[in-house]
PyMOL Python script that loads the backbone (N, CA, C, O; Angstrom):
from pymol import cmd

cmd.read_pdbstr("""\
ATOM      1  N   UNK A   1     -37.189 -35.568-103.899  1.00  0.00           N
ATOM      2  CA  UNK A   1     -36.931 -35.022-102.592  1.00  0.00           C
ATOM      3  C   UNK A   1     -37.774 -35.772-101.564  1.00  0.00           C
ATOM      4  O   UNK A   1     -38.782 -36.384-101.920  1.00  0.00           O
ATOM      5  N   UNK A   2     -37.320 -35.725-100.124  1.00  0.00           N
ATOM      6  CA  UNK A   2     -37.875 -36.296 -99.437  1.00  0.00           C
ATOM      7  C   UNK A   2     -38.684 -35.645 -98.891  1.00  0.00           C
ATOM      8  O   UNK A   2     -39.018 -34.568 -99.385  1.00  0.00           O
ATOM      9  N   UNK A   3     -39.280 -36.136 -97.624  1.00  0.00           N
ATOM     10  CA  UNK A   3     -40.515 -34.852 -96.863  1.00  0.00           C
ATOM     11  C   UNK A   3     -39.863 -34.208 -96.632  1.00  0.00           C
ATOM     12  O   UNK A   3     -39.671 -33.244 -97.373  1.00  0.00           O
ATOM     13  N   UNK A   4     -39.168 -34.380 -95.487  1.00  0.00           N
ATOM     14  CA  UNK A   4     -38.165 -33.825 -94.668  1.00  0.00           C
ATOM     15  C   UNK A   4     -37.337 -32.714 -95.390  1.00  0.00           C
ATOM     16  O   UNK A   4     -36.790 -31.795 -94.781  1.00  0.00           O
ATOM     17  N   UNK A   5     -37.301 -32.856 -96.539  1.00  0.00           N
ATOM     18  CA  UNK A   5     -36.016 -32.322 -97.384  1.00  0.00           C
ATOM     19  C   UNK A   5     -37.117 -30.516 -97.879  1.00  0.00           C
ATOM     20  O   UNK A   5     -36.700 -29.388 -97.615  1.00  0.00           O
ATOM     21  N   UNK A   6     -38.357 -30.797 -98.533  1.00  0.00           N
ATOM     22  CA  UNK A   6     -39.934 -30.207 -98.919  1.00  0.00           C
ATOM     23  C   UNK A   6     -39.924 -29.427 -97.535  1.00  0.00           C
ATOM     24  O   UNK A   6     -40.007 -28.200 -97.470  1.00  0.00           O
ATOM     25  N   UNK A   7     -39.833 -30.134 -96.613  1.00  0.00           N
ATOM     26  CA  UNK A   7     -40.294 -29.210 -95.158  1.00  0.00           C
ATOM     27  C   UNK A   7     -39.163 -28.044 -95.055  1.00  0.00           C
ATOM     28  O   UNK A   7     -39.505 -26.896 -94.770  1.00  0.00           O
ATOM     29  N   UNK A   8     -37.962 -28.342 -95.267  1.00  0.00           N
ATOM     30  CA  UNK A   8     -36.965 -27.518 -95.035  1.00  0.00           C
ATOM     31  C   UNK A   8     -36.789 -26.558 -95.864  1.00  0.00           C
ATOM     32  O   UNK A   8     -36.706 -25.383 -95.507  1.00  0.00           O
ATOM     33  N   UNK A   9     -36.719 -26.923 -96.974  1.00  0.00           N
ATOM     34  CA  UNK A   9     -36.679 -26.125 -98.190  1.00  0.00           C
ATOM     35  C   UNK A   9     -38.055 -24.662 -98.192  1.00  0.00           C
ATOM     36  O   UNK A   9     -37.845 -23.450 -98.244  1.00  0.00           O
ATOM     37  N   UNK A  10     -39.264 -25.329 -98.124  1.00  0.00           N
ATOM     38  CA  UNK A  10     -40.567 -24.304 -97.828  1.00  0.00           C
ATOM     39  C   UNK A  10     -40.165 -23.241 -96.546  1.00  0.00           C
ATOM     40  O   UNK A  10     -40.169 -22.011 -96.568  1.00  0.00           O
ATOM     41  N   UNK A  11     -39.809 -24.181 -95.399  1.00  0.00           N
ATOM     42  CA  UNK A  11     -39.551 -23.325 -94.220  1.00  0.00           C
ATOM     43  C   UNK A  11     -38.588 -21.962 -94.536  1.00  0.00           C
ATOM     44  O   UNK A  11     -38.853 -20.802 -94.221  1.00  0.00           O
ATOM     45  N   UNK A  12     -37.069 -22.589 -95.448  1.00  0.00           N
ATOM     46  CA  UNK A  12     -36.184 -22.028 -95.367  1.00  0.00           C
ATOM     47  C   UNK A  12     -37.028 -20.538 -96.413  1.00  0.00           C
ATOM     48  O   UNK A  12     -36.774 -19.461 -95.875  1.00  0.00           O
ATOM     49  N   UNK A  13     -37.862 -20.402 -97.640  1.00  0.00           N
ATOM     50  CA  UNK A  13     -38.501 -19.722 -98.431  1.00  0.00           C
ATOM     51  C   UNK A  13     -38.782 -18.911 -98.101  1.00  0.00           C
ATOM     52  O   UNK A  13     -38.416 -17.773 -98.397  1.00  0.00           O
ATOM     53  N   UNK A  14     -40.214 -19.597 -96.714  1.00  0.00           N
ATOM     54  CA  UNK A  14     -40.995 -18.671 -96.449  1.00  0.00           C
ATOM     55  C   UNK A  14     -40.098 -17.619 -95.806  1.00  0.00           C
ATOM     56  O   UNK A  14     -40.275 -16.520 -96.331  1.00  0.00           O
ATOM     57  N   UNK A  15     -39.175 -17.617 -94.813  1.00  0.00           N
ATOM     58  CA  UNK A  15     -38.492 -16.776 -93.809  1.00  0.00           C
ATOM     59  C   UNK A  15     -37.635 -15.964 -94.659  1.00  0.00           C
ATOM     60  O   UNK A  15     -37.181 -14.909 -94.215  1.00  0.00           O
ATOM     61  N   UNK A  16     -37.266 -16.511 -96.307  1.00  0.00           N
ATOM     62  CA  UNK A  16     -36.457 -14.822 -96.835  1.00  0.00           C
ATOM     63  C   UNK A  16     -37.358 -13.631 -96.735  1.00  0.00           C
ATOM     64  O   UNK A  16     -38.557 -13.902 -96.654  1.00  0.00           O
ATOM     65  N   UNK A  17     -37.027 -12.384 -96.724  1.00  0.00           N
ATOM     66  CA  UNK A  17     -37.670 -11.313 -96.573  1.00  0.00           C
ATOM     67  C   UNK A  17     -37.417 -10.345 -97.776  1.00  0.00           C
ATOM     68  O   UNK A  17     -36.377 -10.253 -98.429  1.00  0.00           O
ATOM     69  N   UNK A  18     -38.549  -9.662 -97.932  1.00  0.00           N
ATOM     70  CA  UNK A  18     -37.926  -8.644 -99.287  1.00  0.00           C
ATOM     71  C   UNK A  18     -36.570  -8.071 -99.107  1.00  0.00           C
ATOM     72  O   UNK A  18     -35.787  -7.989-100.054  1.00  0.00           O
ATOM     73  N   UNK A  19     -36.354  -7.776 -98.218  1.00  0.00           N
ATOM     74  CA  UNK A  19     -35.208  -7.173 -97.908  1.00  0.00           C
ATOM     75  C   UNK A  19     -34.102  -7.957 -98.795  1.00  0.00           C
ATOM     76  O   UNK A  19     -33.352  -7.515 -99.665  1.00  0.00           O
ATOM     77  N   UNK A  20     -34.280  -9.505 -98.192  1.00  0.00           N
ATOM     78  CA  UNK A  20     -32.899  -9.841 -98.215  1.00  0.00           C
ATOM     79  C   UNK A  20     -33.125 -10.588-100.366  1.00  0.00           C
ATOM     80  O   UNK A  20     -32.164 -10.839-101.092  1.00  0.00           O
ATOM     81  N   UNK A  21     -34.226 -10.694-100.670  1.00  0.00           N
ATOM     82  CA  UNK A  21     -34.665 -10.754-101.860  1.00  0.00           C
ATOM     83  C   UNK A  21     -34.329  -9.772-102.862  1.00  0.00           C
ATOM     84  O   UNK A  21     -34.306 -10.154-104.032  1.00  0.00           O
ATOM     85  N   UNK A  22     -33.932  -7.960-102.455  1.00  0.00           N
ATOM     86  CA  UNK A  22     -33.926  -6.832-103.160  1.00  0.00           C
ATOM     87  C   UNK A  22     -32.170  -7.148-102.332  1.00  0.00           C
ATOM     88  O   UNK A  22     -31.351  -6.795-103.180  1.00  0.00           O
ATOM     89  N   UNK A  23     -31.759  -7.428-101.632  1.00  0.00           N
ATOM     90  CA  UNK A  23     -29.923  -7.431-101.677  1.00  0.00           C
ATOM     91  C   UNK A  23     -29.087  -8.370-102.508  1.00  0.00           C
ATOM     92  O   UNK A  23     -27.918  -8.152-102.827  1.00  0.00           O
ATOM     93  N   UNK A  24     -29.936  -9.650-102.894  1.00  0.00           N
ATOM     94  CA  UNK A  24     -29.405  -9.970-103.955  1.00  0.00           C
ATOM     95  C   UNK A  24     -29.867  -9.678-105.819  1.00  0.00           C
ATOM     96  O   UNK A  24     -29.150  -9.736-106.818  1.00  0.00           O
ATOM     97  N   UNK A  25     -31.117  -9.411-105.693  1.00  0.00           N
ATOM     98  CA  UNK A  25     -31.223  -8.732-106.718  1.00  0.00           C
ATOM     99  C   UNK A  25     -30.291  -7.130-107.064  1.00  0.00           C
ATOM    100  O   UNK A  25     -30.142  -6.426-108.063  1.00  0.00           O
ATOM    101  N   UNK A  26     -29.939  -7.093-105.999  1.00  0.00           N
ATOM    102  CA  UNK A  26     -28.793  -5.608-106.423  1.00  0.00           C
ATOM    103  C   UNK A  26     -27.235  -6.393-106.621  1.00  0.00           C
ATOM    104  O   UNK A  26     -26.528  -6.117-107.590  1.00  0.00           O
ATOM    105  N   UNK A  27     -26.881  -7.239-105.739  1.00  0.00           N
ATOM    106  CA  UNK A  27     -25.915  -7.735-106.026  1.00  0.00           C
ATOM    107  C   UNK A  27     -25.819  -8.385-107.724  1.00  0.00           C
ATOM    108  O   UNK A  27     -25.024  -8.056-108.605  1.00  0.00           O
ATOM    109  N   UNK A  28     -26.597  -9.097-107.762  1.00  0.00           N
ATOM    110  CA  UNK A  28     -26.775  -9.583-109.144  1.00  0.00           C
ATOM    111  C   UNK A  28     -26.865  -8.464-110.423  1.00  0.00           C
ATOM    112  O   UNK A  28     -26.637  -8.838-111.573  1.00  0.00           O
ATOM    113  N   UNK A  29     -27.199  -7.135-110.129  1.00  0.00           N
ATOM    114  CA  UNK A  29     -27.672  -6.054-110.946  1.00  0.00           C
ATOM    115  C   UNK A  29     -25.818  -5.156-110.977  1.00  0.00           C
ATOM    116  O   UNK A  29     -25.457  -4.413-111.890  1.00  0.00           O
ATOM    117  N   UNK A  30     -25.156  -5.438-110.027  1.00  0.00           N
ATOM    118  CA  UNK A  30     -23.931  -5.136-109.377  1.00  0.00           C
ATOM    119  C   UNK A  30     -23.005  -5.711-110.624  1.00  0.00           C
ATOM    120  O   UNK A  30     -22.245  -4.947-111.218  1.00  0.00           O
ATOM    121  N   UNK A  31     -23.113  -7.024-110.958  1.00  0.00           N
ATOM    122  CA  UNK A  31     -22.411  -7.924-111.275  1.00  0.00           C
ATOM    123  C   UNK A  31     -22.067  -7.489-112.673  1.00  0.00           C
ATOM    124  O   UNK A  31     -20.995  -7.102-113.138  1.00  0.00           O
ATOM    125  N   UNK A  32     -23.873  -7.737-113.517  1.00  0.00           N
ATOM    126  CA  UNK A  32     -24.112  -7.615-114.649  1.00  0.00           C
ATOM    127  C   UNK A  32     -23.649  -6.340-115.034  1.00  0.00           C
ATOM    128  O   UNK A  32     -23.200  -6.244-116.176  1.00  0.00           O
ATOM    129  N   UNK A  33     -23.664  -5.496-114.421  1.00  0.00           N
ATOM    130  CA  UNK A  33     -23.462  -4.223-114.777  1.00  0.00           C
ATOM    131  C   UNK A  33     -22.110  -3.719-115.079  1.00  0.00           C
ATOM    132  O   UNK A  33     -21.737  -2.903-115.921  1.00  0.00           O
ATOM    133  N   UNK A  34     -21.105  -4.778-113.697  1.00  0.00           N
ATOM    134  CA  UNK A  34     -19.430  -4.998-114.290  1.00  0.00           C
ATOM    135  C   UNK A  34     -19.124  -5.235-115.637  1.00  0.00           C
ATOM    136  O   UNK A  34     -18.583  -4.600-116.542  1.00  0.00           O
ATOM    137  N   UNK A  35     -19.768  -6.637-115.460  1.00  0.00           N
ATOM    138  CA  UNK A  35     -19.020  -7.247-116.298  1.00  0.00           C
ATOM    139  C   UNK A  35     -19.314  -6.659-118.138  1.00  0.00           C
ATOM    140  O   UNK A  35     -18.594  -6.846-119.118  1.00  0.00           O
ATOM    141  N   UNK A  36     -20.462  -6.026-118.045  1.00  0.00           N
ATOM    142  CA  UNK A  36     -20.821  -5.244-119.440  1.00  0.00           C
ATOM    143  C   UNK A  36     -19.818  -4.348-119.391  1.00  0.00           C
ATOM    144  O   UNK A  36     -19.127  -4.353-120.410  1.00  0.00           O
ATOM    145  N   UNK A  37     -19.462  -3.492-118.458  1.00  0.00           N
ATOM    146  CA  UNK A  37     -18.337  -2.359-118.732  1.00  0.00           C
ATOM    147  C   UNK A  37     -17.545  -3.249-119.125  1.00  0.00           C
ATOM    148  O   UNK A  37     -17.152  -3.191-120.290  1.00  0.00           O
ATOM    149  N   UNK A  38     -17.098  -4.316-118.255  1.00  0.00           N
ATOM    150  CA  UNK A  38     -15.305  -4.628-118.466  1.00  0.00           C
ATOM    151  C   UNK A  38     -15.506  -5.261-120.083  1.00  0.00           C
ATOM    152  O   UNK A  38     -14.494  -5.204-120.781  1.00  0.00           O
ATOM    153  N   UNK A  39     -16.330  -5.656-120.496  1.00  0.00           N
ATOM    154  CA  UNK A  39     -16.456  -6.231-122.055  1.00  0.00           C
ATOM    155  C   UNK A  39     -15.967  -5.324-122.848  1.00  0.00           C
ATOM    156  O   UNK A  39     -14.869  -5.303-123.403  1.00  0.00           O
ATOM    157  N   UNK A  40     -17.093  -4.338-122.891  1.00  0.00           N
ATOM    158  CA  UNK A  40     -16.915  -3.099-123.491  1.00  0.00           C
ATOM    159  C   UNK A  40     -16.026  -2.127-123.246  1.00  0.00           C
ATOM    160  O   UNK A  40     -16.055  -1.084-123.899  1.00  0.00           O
ATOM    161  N   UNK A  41     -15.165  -2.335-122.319  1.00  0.00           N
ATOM    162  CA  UNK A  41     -14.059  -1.628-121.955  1.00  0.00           C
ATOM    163  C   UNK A  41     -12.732  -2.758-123.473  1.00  0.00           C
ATOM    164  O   UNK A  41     -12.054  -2.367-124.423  1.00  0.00           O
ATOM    165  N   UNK A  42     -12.994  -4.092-122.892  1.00  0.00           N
ATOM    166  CA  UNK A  42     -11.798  -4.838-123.645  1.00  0.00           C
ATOM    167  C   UNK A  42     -12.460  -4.302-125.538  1.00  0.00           C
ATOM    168  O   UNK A  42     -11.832  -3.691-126.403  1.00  0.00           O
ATOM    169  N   UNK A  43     -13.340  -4.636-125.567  1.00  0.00           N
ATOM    170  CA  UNK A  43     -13.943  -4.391-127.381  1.00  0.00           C
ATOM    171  C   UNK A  43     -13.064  -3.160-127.679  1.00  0.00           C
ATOM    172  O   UNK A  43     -12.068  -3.433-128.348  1.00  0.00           O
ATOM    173  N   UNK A  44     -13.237  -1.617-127.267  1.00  0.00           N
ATOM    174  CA  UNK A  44     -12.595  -0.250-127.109  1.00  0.00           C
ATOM    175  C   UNK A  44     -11.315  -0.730-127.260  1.00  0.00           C
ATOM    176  O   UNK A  44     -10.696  -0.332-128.247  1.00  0.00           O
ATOM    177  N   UNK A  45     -10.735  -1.560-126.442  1.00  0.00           N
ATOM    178  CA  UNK A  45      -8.953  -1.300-126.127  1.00  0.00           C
ATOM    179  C   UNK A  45      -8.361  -2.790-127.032  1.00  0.00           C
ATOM    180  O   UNK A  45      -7.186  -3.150-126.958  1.00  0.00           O
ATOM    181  N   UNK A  46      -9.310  -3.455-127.779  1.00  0.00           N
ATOM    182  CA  UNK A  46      -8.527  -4.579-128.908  1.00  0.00           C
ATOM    183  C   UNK A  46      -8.221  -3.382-130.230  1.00  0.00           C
ATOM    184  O   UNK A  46      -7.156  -3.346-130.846  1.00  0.00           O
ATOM    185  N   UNK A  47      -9.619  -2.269-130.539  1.00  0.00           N
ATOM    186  CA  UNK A  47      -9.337  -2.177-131.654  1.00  0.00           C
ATOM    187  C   UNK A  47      -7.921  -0.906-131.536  1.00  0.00           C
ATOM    188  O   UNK A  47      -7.354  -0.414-132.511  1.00  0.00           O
ATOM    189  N   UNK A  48      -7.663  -0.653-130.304  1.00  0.00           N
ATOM    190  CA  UNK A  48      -6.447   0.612-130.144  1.00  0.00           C
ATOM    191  C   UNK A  48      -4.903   0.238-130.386  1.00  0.00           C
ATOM    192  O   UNK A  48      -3.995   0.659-131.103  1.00  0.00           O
ATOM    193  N   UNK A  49      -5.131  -1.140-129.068  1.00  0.00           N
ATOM    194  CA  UNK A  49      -4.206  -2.005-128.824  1.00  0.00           C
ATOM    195  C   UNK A  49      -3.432  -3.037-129.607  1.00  0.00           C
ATOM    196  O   UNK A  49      -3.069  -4.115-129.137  1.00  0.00           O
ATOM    197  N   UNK A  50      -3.196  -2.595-130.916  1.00  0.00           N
ATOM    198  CA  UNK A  50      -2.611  -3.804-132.370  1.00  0.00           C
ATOM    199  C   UNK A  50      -1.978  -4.291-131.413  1.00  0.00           C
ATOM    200  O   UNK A  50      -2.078  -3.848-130.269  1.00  0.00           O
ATOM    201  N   UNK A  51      -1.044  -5.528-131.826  1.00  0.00           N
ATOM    202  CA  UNK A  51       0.214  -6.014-131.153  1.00  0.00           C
ATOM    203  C   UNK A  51       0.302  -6.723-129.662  1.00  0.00           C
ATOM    204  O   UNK A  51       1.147  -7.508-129.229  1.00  0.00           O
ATOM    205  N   UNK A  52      -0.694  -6.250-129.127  1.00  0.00           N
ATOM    206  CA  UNK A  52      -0.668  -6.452-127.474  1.00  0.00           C
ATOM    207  C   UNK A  52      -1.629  -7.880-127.306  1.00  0.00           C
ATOM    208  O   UNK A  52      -2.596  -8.107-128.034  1.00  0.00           O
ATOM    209  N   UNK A  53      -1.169  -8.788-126.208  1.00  0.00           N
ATOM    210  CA  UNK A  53      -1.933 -10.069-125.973  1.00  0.00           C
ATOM    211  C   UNK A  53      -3.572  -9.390-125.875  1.00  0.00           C
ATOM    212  O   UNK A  53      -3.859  -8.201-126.011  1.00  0.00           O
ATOM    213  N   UNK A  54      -4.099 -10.027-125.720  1.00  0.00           N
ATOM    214  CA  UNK A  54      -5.623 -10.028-125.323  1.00  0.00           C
ATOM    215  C   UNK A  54      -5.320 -10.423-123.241  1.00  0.00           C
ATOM    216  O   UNK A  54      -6.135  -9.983-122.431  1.00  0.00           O
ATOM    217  N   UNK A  55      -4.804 -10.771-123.045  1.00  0.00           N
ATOM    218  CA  UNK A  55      -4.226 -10.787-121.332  1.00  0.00           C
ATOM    219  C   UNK A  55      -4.459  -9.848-120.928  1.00  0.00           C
ATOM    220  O   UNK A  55      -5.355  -9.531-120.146  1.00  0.00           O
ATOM    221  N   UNK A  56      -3.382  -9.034-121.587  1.00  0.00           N
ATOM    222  CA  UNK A  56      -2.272  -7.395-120.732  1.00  0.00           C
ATOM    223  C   UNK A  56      -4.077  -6.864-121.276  1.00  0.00           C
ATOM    224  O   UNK A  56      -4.663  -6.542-120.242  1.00  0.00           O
ATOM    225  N   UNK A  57      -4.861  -6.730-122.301  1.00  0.00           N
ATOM    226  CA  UNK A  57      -5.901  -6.209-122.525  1.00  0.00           C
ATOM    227  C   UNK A  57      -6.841  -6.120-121.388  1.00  0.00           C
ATOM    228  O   UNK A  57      -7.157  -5.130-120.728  1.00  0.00           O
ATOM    229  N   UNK A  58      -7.207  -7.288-121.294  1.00  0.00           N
ATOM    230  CA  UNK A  58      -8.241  -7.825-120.643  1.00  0.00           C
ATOM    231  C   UNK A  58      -8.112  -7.311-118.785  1.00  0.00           C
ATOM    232  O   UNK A  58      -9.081  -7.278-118.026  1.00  0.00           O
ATOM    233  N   UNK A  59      -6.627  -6.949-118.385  1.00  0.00           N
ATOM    234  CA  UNK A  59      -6.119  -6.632-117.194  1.00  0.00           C
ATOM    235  C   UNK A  59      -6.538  -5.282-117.132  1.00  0.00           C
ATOM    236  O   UNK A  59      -7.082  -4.733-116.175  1.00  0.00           O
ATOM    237  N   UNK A  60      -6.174  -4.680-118.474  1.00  0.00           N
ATOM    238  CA  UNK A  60      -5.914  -3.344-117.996  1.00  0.00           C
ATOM    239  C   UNK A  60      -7.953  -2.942-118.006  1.00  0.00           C
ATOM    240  O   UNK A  60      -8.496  -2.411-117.037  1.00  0.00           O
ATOM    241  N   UNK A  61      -8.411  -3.186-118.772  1.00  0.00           N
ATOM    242  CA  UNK A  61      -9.976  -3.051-118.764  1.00  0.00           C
ATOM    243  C   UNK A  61     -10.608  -2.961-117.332  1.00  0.00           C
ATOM    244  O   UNK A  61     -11.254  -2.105-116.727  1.00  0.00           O
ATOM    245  N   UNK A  62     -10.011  -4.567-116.976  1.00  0.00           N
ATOM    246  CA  UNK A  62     -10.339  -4.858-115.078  1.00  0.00           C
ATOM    247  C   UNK A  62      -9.712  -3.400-114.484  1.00  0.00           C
ATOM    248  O   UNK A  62     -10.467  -2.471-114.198  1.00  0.00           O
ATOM    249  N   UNK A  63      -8.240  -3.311-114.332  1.00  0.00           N
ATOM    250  CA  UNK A  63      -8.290  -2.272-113.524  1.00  0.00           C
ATOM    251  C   UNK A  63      -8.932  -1.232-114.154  1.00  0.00           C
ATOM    252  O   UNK A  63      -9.931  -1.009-113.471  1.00  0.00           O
ATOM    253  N   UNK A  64      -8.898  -0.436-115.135  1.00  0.00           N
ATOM    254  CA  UNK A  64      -9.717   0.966-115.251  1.00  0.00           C
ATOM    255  C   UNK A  64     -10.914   1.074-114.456  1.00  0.00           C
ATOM    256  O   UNK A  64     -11.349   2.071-113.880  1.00  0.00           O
ATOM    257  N   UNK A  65     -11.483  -0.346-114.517  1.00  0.00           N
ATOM    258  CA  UNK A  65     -13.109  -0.467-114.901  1.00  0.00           C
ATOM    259  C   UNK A  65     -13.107  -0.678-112.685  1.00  0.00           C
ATOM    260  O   UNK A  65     -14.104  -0.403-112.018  1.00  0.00           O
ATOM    261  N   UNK A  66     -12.246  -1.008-112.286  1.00  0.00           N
ATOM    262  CA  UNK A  66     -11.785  -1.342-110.736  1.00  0.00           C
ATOM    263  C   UNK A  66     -12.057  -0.526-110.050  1.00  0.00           C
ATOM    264  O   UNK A  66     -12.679  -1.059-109.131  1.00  0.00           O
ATOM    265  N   UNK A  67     -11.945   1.166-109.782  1.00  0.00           N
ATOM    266  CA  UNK A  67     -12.172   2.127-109.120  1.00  0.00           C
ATOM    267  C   UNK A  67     -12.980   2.521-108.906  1.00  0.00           C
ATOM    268  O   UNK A  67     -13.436   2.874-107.819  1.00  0.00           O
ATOM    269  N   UNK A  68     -13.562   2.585-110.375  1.00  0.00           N
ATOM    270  CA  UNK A  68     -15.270   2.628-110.273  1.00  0.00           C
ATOM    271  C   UNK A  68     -15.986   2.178-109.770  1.00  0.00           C
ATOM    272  O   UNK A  68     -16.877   2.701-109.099  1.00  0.00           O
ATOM    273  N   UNK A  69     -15.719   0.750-110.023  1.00  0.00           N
ATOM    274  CA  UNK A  69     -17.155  -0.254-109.006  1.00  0.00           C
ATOM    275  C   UNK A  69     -16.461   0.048-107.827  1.00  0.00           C
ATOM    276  O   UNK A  69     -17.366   0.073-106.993  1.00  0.00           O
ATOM    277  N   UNK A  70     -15.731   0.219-107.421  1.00  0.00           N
ATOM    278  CA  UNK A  70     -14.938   0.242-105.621  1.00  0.00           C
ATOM    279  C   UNK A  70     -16.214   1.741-105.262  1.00  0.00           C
ATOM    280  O   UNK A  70     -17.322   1.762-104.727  1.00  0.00           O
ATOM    281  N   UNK A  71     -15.518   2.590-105.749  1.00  0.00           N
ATOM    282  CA  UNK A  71     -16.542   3.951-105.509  1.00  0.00           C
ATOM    283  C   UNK A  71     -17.837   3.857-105.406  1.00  0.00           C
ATOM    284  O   UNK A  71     -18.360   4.198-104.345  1.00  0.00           O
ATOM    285  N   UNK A  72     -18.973   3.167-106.950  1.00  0.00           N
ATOM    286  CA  UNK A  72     -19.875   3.232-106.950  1.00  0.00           C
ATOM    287  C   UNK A  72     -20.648   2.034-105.643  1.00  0.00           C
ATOM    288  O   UNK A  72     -21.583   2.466-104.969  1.00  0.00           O
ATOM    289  N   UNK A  73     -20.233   0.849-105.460  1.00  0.00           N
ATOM    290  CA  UNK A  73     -20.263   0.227-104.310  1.00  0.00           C
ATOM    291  C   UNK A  73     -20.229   0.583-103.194  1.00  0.00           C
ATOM    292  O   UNK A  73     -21.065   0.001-102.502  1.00  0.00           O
ATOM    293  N   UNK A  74     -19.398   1.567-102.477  1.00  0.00           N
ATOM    294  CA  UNK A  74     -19.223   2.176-101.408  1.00  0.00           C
ATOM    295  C   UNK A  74     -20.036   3.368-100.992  1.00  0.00           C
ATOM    296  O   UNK A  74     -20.266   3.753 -99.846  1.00  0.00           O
ATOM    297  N   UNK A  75     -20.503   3.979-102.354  1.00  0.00           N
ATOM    298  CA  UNK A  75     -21.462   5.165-102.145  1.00  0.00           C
ATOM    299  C   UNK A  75     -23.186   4.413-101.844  1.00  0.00           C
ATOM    300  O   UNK A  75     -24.070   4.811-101.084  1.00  0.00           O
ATOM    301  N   UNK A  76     -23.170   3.359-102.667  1.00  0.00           N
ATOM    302  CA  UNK A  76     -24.781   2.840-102.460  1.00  0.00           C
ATOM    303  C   UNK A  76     -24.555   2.069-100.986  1.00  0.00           C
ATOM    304  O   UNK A  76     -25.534   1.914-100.256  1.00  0.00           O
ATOM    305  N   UNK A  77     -23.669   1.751-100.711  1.00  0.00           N
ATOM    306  CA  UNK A  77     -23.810   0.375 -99.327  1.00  0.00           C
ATOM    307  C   UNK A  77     -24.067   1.684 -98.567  1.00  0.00           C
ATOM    308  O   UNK A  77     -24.294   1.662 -97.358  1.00  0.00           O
TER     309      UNK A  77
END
""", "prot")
cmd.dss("prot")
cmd.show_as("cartoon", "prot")
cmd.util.cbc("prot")
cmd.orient("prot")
């Protein structure tokens, strides 16, 4: 890196704020927390689902698992 590049980068650091440090740590906590349901939603619905693609599976997991995060998202923001 260059100076210039060190200067910007430090500047840009110092000025995040906890704030905006604890909004992506929730976003990120947001994420992880999906995507474990929607797993564990598809694991549940392979062993029900004989016959059916792993697709139509994997869709229907997303939506079940869809309302929820819509709700639980909207109640914390």
């Amino acid at each position: 890196m260059t100076c210039s590049l060190r200067g910007v980068y430090a500047r840009s650091v110092s000025s995040s704020t906890s704030n905006i440090v604890a909004a992506i740590l929730t976003i990120i906590g947001y994420s992880v927390n999906d995507t474990i349901v929607v797993f564990d939603r598809i694991r549940e619905n392979v062993k029900a689902a004989r016959g059916r693609s792993y697709r139509e599976i994997a869709n229907e997991a997303i939506n079940l698992s869809l309302g929820r995060t819509i709700l639980t998202t909207s109640v914390t923001m």
